[in-house]
N, C-alpha and C positions, 0 to 999 in steps of 0.2 A: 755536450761539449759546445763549448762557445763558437762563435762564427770567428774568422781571424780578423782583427779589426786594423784598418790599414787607415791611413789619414792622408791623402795624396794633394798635393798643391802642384799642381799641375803649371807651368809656364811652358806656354805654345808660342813659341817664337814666332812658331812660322807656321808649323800642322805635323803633326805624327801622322803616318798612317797608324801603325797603331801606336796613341799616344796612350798616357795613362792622368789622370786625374790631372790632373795636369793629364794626365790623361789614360792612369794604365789603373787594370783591374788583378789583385794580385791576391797569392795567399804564400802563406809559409806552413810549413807540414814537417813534424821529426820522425826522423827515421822509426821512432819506435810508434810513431799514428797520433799521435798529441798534439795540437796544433800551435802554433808559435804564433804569437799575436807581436802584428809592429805597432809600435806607436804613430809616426808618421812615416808619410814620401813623399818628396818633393820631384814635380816633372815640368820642365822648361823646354816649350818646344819653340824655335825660330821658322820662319817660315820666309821664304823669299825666290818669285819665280816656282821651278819645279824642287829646290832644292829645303828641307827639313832638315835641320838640327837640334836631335832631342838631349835633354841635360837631365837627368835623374838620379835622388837621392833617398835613401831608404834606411831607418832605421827601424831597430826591432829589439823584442826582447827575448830574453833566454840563452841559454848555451851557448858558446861559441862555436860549436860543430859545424860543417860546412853547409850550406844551403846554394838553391842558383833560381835565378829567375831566368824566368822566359818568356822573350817578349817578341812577339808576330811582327815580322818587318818587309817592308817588299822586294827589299834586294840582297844581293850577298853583300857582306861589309867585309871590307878591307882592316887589319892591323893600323895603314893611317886614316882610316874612319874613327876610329874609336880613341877616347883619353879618359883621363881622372878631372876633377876639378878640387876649387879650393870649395871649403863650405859657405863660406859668408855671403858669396855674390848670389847663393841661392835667397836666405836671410834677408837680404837688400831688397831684392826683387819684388817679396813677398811683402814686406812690409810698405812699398809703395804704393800697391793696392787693394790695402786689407780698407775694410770698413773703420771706419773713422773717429774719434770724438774730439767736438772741440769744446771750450767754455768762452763767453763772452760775457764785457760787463756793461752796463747800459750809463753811459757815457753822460757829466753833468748836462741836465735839462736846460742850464742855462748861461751854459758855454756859445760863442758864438758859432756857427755854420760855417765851418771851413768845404770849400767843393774843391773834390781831387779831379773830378769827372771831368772829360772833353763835353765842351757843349752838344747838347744833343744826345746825351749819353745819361741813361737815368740809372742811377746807383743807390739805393740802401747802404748802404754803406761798403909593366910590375910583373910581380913573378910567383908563382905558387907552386904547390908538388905535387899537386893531385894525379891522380890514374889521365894519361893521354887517349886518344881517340885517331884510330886511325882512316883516315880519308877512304870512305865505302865501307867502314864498319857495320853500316846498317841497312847494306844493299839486299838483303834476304828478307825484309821489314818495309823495304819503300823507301827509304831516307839513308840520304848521304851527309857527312861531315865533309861541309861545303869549303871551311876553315877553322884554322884553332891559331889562337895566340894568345899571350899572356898582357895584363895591362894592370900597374898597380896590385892591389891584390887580389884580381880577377883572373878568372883561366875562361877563356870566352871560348866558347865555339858555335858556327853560324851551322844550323843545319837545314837541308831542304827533307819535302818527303812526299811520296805520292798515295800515301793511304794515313788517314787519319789515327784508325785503327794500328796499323805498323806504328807510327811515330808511339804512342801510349807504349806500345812493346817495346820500343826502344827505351821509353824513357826510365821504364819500371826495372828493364834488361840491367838501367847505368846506375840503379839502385838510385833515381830520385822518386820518391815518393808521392805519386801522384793521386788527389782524391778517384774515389769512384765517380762516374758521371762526365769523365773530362773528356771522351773522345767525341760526344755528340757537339760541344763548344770548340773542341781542336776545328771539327770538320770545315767551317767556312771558307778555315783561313789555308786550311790545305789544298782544297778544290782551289780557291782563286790566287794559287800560287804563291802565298806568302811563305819567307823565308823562318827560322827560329832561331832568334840571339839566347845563347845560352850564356848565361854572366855566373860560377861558380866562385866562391867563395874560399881562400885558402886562408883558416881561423888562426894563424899563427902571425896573418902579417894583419890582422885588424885592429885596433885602438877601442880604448872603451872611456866614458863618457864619467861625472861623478856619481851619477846614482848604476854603475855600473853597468850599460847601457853598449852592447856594441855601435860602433860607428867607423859606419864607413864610408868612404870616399865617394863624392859626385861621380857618377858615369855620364859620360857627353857621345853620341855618334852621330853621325848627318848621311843621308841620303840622297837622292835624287825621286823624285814618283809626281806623277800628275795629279792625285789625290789628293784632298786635304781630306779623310778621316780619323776618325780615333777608333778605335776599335775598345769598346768596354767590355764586351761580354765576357770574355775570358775571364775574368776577373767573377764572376755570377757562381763561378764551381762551390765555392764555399761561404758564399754570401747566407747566411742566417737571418737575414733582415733585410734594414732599409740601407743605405750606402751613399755618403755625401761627395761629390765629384765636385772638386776646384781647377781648372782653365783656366791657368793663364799664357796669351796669344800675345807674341811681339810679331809683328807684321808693320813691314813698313807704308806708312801714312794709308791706312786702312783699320778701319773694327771689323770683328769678326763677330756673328751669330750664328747657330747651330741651322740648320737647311730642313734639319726632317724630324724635327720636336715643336710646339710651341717655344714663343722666348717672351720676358715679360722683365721690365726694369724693377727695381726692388724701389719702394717708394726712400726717397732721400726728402732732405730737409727737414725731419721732425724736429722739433723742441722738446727735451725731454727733462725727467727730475732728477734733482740734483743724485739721485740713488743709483744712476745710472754711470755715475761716478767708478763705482764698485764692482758693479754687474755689468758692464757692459756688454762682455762674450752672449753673457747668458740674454743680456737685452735684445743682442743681436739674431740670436739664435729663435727666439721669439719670432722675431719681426720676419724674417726667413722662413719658418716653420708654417705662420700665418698668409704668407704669401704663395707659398704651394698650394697651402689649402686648398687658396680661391684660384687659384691656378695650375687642377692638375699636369703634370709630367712637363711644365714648365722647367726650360732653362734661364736662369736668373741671371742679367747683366749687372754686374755689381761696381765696376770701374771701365771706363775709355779716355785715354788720357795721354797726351805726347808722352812718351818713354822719358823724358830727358829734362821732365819739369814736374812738379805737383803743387798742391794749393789748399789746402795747408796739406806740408807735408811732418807723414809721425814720425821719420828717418830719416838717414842718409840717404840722396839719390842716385840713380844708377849713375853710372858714370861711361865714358866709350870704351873705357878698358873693359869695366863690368861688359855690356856687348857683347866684345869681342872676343871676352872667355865664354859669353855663351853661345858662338856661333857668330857673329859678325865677321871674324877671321877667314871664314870659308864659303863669303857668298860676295857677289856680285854688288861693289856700291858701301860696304864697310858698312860702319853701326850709325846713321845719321838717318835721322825723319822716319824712328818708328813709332808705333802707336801701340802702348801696351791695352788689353781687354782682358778682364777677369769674369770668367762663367761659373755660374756653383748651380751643379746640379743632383738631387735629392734621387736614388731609385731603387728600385726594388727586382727582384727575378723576374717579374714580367716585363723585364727590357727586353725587345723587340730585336733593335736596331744597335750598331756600330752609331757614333757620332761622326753626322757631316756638317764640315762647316762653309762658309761663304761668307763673302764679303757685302758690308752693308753700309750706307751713308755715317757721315759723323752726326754725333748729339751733344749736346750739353743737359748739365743738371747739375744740383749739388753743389752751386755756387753759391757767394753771400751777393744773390741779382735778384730782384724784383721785380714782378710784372706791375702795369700800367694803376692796378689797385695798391700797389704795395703789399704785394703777398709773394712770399719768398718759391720759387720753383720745386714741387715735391715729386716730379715725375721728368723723364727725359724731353727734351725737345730739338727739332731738329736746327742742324747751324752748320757754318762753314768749316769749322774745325772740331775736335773731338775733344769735351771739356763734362766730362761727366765722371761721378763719385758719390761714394754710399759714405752720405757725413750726416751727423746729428749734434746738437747743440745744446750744453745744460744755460742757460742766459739767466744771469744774476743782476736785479733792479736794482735801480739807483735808490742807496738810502740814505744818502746827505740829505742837506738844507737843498730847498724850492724857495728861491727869493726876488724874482722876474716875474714880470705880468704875463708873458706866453711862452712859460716851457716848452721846450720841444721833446718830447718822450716817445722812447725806441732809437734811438742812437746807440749804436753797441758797435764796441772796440773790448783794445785791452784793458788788463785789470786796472786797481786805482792804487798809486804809491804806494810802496810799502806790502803790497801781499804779490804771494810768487804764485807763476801757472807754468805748468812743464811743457805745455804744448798740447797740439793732438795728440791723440792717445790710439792706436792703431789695435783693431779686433783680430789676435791671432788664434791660431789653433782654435779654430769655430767648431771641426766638426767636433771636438773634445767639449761644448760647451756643456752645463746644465741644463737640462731639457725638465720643464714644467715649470721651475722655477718663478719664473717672473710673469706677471699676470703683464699684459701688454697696454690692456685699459689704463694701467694707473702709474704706468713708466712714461706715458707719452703725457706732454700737456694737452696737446690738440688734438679733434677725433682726425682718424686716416679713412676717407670717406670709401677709398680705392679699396681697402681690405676688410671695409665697413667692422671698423672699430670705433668705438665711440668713448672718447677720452673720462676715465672717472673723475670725478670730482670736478670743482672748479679753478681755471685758473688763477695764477698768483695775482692778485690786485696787481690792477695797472699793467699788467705786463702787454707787448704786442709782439707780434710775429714779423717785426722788420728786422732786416737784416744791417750789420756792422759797417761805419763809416770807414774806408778806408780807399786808397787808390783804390780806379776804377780798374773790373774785370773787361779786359783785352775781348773778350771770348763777346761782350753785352749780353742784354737783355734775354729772358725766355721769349719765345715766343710762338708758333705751333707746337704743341704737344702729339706724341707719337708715343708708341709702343704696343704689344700684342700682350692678351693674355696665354698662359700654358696650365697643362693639370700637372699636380705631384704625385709621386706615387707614396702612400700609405706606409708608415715604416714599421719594422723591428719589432722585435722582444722587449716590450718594458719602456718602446717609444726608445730606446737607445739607439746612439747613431752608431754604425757600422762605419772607422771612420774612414774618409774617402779612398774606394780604389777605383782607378782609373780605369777599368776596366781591361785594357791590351795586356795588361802585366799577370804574367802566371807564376808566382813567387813557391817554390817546394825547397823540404829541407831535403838534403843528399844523406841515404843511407849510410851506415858505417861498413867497411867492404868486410 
């Protein structure tokens, strides 16, 4: 039986205690022991002061029968803790800081030198019907029904419990289906007093998708806790393999890095071939793949970037409304001066630890800026503001006429009259990529000394590694380089990814009564 494979894009607004993949770790489970596989989930958590607002979204496949997740929280939630969302603003989010492609064209050699730059400035260019729960239904077990309400088409209910073991009797008691193995992963979170969001499912009021797909509704709740953790393990019950985890953290004018993993930036600025056009999930999935390697149980920075701009952007950008349906509404100070951070991280059942995060200086990287050599910035470095992204470039040479005595070559802008380019092109649903597929020697032009790859072949006549004339970047030049290496953990069955569960999330299908 396959493991459930979950895809979690996690947005940490601010910190889950227990977040899910964004930061939660889940399964789904049918009543009759068959395992229901989601395709994705998406988890937005805000973070601001002691106060967490997490946004998650989950789909799946199979029946429409009822199911509930269950997700470890540190406090009781209230009726107005809890809401629905729309879909899109999850959508948005995602695609601001997914990995990147751009294309560039190398600009006539014998065009004059227009300078954008300040001097000094060196530039390259609801309601259900399910069975109720009555308040100490599970005082004989340890665990009380702390609260029940209904939301959309959820039937929630908050439980507490003082024996790990109880709560599993409870939960087996309410006919959901829990694997074997779950009370020794319950136990952490019951000794350190965490509460359990039960989010049930009533299949009458859910919608379904074109390839007939249920879908349901963003769940959004906020808390208050001194923590920034995320809690994965939960999510390990039914892990079969390895498990891809996406974080992403809105946190105002601050990056976040994990506290008690290695971290390690993902190399940016490659120049790669035009085939990359095609592949790029799977190019990307490569370059990812290679960088655990050499950096076991690493967590990979993949974006740090003011929430409220991007450069080149593959989408629409957030906007303050967007914010504020994700939590902006219910903190301190409204949706202004956040810094979004994207973490992906790779693991397997020898996870140890819960994810803790903390706060770390701003970087840059991933811009069209060149150091003092004219070599474009392939690693983070540190800076006053937060300007860093996982971008790659197919760069197309000048094939006019050369009729000037001193060409100037490596100039690159937009295309030339007359041919169209749709923009960047943003790497979704990574953990879904093809895996082995793409050999990574012969996708890149340049070797990645960092991942000690060494580029095949030769590159394209004439080409160089400057970057595109355009106004200058606000952000400047690279200049010390920083970053930590981390290990990965070893994946799966067949090298297939398990795809991301965020660990806090315990997703079970609900028996038929």
């Amino acid at each position: 039986m396959r493991a459930a494979r979950i895809a979690l894009a996690i947005c940490l607004s601010a910190v889950v205690a227990p977040g899910a993949a964004e930061a939660f770790c889940g399964f789904y489970v049918e009543g009759s022991g068959k395992e229901l596989h989601a395709d994705a989930s998406q988890v937005v958590l805000m973070r601001e002061g002691t106060r967490t607002v997490l946004s998650m979204q989950n789909h799946y496949a199979g029946p429409p029968e009822a199911f509930a997740m269950v997700v470890p929280v540190p406090v009781v939630l209230k009726e107005a803790d809890v809401k629905t969302l729309p879909h899109a603003v999850l959508d948005k989010l995602e695609g601001m800081d997914a990995p990147r492609l751009v294309e560039y064209w190398e600009q006539d050699p014998c065009a004059p030198e227009l300078d954008y730059a300040p001097k000094g400035m060196r530039l390259s260019g609801a309601s259900g019907t399910g069975q109720g729960y009555g308040r100490g239904a599970g005082d004989d077990l340890g665990v009380t029904v702390e609260a029940q309400f209904e939301v959309g088409e959820y039937q929630i209910v908050i439980l507490s419990a003082t024996d790990s073991t109880g709560l599993e009797t409870w939960l087996a008691r309410e006919k959901y289906a829990i694997p074997a193995g779950a009370e020794p992963l319950l136990r952490p979170y019951v000794e350190g007093g965490w509460k359990f969001f039960v989010a049930k499912v009533d299949p009458r009021k859910v919608s379904f998708d074109e390839q007939g797909t249920v879908k349901l509704s963003p769940l959004r709740f906020h808390y208050d806790a001194d923590d920034f953790v995320l809690p994965i393990r939960l999510g390990l019950i039914n892990s079969g393999g390895t498990q891809d985890l996406i974080v992403h953290i809105l946190a105002r004018g601050t990056r976040y890095q994990v506290a008690n993993y290695p971290n390690v930036f993902i190399p940016t600025n490659l120049d790669v071939r035009p085939e990359a056009r095609d592949e790029f999930a799977a190019f990307y999935a490569a370059l990812f793949d290679r960088t655990v390697e050499k950096n076991p149980r690493a967590v990979v920075t993949e974006y740090a970037w003011d929430a409220s701009s991007c450069d080149p952007c593959p989408g629409p950008q957030v906007t303050m409304q967007d914010l504020a349906t994700l939590g902006a509404d219910v903190i301190d100070g409204g949706g202004r001066g956040f810094v979004l951070t994207r973490l992906h991280a790779r693991y397997g059942k020898d996870l140890s630890e819960d994810l803790v995060f903390e706060k770390v200086a701003p970087v840059q990287g991933g811009r069209e800026v060149s150091d003092a050599a004219g070599k474009l910035e392939t690693t983070a470095a540190s800076s006053g503001i937060n300007n860093f992204q996982a971008r790659y470039a197919i760069r197309h040479e000048w094939t006019g006429p050369i009729e000037c005595a001193s060409p100037r070559r490596g100039r690159w802008g937009g295309p030339p009259r007359g041919e169209s380019y749709a923009g960047a092109k943003a790497g979704r649903d990574l953990a879904f990529a093809p895996r082995g597929q793409v050999d990574l020697a012969r996708m890149v032009v340049g070797d990645v000394p960092e991942l000690e790859v060494k580029a095949a072949g030769a590159a394209p006549a004439g080409a160089t590694p400057a970057t595109p004339k355009k106004p200058y970047d606000k952000a400047g030049p690279a200049t010390e380089k920083t970053g930590c290496g981390c290990r990965s953990d070893e994946g799966g069955e067949g090298g297939a990814v398990l795809a991301a569960l965020a660990g806090f999330l315990m997703i079970c299908r609900r028996r038929k009564a």
